[in-house]
N, C-alpha and C positions, 0 to 999 in steps of 0.2 A: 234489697233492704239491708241494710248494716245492723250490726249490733246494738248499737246503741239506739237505734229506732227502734229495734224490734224488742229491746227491752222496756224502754218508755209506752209500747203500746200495752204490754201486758199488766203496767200498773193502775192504778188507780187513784181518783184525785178525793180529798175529803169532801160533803158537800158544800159544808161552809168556805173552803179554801175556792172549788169551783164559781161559788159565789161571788164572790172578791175578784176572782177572773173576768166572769162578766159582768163583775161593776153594776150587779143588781142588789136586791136587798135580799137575808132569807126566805119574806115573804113572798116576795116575788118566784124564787125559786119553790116553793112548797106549790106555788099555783101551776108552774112548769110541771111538776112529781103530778098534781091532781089530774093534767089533763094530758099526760103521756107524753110531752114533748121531752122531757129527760126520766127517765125511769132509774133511779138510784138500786142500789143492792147492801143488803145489810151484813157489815161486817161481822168478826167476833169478837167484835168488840161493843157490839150492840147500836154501834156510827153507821152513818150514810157515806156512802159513797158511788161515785162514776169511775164507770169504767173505761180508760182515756182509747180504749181500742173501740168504743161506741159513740164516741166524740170526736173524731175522726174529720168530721164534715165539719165541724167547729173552726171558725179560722180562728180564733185564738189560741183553740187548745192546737192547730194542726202546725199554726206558726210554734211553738214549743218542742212540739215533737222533731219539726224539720229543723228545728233553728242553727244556724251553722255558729253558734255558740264559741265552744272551743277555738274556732276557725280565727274569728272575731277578736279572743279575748289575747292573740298571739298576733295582734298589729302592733307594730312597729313603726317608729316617725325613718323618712329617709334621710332625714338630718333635722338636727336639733330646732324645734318650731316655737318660735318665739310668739307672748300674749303679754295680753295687758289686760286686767278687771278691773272694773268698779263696781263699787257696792259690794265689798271685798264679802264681808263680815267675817266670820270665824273660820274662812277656810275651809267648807264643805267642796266648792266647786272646784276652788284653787288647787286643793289637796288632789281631787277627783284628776282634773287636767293633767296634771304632774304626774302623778300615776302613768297616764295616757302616752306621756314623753314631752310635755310642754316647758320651756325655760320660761318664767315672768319677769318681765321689764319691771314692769310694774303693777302693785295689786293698792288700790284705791279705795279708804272707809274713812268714814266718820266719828264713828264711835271709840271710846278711845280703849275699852275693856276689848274690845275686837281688836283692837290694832296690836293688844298690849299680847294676846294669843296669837295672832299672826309674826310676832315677832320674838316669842318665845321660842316656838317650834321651827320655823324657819328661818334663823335671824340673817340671813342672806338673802332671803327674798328683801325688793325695793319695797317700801311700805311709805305709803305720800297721807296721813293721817291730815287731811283737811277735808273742806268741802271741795266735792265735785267740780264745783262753778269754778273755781281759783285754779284748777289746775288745767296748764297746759300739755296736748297731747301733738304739740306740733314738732317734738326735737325727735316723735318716732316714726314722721311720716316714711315711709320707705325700709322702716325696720321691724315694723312688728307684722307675721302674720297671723294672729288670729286677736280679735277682741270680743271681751262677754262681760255682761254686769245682767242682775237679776234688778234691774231698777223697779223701784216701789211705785203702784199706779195712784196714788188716793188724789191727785190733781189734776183727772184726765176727766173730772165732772161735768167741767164744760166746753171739753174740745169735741173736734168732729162739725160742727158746724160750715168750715170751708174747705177741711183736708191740708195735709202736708204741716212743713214745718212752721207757719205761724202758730198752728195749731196745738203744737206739741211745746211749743215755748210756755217757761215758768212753771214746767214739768222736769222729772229727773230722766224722763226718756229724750226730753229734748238734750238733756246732756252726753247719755250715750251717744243719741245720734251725733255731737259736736264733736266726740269724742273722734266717732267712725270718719267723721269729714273731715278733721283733721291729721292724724295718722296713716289713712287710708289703707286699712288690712286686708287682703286677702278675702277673709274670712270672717263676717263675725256673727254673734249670736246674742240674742235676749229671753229672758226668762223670768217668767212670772204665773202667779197663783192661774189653776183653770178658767175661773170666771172672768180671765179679762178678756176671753174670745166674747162673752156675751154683754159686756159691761157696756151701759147705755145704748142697748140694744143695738149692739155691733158696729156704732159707728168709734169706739173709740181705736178698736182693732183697725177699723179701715185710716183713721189718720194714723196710724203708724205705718199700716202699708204705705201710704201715700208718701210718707216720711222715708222711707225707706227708697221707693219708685226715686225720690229726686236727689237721694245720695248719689244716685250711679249704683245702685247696688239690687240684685235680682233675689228674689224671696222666694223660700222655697215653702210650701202650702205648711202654715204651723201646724203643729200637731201635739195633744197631750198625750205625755209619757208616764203611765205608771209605774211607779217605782216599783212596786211587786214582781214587776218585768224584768229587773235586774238588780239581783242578789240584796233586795232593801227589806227589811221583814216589817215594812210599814205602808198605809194603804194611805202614801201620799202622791198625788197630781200635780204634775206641773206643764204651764201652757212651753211650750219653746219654738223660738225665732231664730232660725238658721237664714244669714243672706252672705250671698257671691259679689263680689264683686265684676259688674257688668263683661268687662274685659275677658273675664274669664270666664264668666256663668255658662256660656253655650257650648264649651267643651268638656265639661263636666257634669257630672250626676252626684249629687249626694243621697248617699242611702243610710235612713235610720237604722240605729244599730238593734241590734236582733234579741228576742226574749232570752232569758234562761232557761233552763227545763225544767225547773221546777219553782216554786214559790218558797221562802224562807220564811219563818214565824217567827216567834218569841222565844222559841224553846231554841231556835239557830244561834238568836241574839244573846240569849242567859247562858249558854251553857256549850262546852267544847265541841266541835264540830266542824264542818266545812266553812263556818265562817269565819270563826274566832279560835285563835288554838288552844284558850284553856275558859274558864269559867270566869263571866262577871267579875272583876275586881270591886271589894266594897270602895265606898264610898260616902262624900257626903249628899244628904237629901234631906228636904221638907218634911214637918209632922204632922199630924193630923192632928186638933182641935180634940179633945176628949168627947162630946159631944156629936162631932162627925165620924170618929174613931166608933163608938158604937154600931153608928151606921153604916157603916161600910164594912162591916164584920160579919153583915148579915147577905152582905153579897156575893154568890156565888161566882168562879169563877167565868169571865165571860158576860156576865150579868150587868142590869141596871138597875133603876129605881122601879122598873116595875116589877123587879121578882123581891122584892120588901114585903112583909106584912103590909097589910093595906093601914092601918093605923098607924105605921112608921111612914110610909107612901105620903098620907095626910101629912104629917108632921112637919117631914124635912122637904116636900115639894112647894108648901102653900100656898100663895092662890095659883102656883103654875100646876094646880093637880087636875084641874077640869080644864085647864084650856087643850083644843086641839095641837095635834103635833107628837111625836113623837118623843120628844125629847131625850135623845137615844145618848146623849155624851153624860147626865146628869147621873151620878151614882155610879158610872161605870168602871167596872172592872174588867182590866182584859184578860186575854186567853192568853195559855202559854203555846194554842195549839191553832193561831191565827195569827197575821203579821199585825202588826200594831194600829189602834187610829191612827191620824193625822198626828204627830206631838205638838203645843202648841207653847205658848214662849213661857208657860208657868204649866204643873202637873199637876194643881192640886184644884182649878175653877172649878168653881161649882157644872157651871154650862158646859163645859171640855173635860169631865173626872177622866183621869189619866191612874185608875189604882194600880197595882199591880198583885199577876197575875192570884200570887200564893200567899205572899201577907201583906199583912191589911197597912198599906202604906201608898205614900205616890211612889212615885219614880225616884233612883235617885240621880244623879251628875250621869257617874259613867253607865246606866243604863240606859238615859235617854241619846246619852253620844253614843252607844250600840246600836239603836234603832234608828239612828241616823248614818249608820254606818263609818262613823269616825272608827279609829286606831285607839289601842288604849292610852299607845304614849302620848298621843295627841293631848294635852292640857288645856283648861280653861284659866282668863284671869279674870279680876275680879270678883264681886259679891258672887254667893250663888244663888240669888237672883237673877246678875246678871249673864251667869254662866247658863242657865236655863232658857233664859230668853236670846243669846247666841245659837245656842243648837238649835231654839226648836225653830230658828229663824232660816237656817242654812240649807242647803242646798244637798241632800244624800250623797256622800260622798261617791257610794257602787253607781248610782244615777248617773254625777258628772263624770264617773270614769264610763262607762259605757257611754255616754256622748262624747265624749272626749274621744274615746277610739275610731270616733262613726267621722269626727273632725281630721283627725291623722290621717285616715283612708282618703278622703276627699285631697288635704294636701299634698299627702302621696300621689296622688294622681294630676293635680297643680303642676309639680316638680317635676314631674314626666313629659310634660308638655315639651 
């Protein structure tokens, strides 16, 4: 046993933090403490926690412990590997890629506040600011190896009915796929929210398989990545779709890339540390309503609408105070001492309260590009509105670089052939 193991086993995980590990809720966990399947220990600090040398048999926590991490984060390309994206938006995945060792041909968006940040920060990356449909991807057949777009599902309602690509036509997945069939990469990849493995009861996942099956291209079992998993101090999910190129699929193995050892919070993302090397830069940010401003002053840190007096509870829920459900985003403020929710394209929804942690505020610009893991030079254009709605839209930057590495390894071993 190496040091570094044998130091990870003598520590300990928060409970809340272990929580977030196994993607249950804390209630869920209190039921675990009740009936002895994890038995917490009380710190001095009057917290819960486990102890990762009793958690052992946990493949979550044992993948953390093993993880050949460092190993991982020291890949290198064997020569410079060329991508193309679409559905560019603000550069989370792109940024992430690049990181990895990726050159882009070309990076593919709509919007024009995105395009106007992608070409702020990188103004050498190719930026093709139209629609999708218009662009040709036939002048890189033979030159790009790797291609990825996070394409949007909301018109996959009523495919699945015959499978394949009739199916996925007048969709933006149909245009990836156009994209893949005409370039024909190597390598490429799709990414989108968790619930599109169950969307229309799994038949919309199977017509992209199917879609996939008649490119020529071999799919390797999707799988959702929490970000938590790699250096992201937010508790966001994403489904991802790695496919091979047939030719080459049966000499190769791709393997996802491996946890961190630890979990980053809030307090990684605000302030100097392993992730960031100095404190938060201000910024600007949204205000709160003097009316909601009361409200949310009485929320303690971590909290929601239901640690309010119950007569403030009535007030600001109304008629959603009796209905069932949790409604665990409404009033919330987060911890400094947990990875972030989900960020969503605005901080301040009533349905999604994004406060933060210590004063009574949303979020602001460069906070929410910290929990996205953006760079601080990294700039937004546009409103900030639409600077909010870019990030919370993007892709975690430590996310796509950790795929990004798991994609170099495999072409590493492409290039070996």
């Amino acid at each position: 046993m190496d040091s570094k193991t044998s130091k990870l086993q003598q520590e300990a995980i928060p409970a809340h933090i272990f929580a977030d590990i196994m993607g249950v809720s804390k209630a869920t966990l209190r039921k675990w403490e009740a009936n002895g399947t994890f038995v917490p220990a009380i710190g001095k600090d009057g917290c819960k926690y486990f102890l990762i040398e009793k958690l052992l048999d946990v493949p979550e926590i044992r993948a953390m412990v093993d993880s050949p991490w460092e190993e991982e984060m020291a890949t290198r390309p064997l020569r410079p590997y060329t991508s193309i994206e679409l559905f560019a938006g603000a550069g989370g995945l792109a940024l992430g890629m690049e990181r990895a060792g990726f050159s882009h041909l070309l990076l593919n968006e709509i919007d024009h506040d995105a395009c106007a940040t992608l070409r702020c920060n990188r103004p050498a990356w190719q930026v093709a600011e139209q629609d999708v449909r218009t662009v040709s991807f036939e002048p890189y057949r033979g030159k790009v190896d790797f291609l990825s777009g996070g394409f949007p599902c909301q018109a996959f309602s009523y495919a699945g009915k015959q499978g394949g690509f009739n199916d996925t036509r007048g969709t933006l997945f149909f245009e990836l796929a156009r994209a893949v069939k005409e370039a024909q990469p190597k390598v490429f990849m799709g990414e989108n929210v968790k619930g599109l493995s169950a969307h229309d009861g799994g038949r919309t996942l199977e017509t992209i398989k199917n879609t996939i099956r008649e490119l020529g291209y071999t799919l390797v079992e999707p799988r959702v990545l929490k970000a938590i998993f790699y250096q992201v101090p937010q508790k966001r999910e994403r489904l991802i779709l790695v496919a091979i190129r047939n030719d080459i699929a049966g000499k190769v193995q791709f393997k996802w890339p491996a946890p961190c050892h630890r979990v980053m919070t809030l307090r990684d993302a605000f302030f100097k540390g392993e992730l960031y090397g100095t404190d938060v830069p201000s910024s600007e940010g949204q205000k709160y309503p003097p009316k909601k401003q009361k409200v949310m002053e009485q929320v303690p840190m971590g909290g929601y609408w239901r640690d309010l007096p119950v007569d403030v509870q009535k007030e600001y829920m109304g008629g959603s105070f009796a209905l069932e459900g949790g409604k665990t985003g409404m009033a919330r403020r987060l911890s400094l001492d947990e990875p972030s929710l989900t960020l969503t394209c605005a901080p301040a929804q009533k349905q999604t309260e994004r406060c933060h942690p210590t004063e009574t505020r949303p979020l602001t610009v460069r906070e929410y590009a910290r929990i996205q893991t953006f760079p601080d030079e990294w700039v937004f254009a546009g409103t900030l509105a639409s600077q909010y709605r870019q990030i919370g839209n993007a892709v975690p930057v430590n996310l796509a670089y950790a795929i990004g590495r798991s994609i170099v390894r495999l072409l590493n071993d492409i290039e070996r052939l």
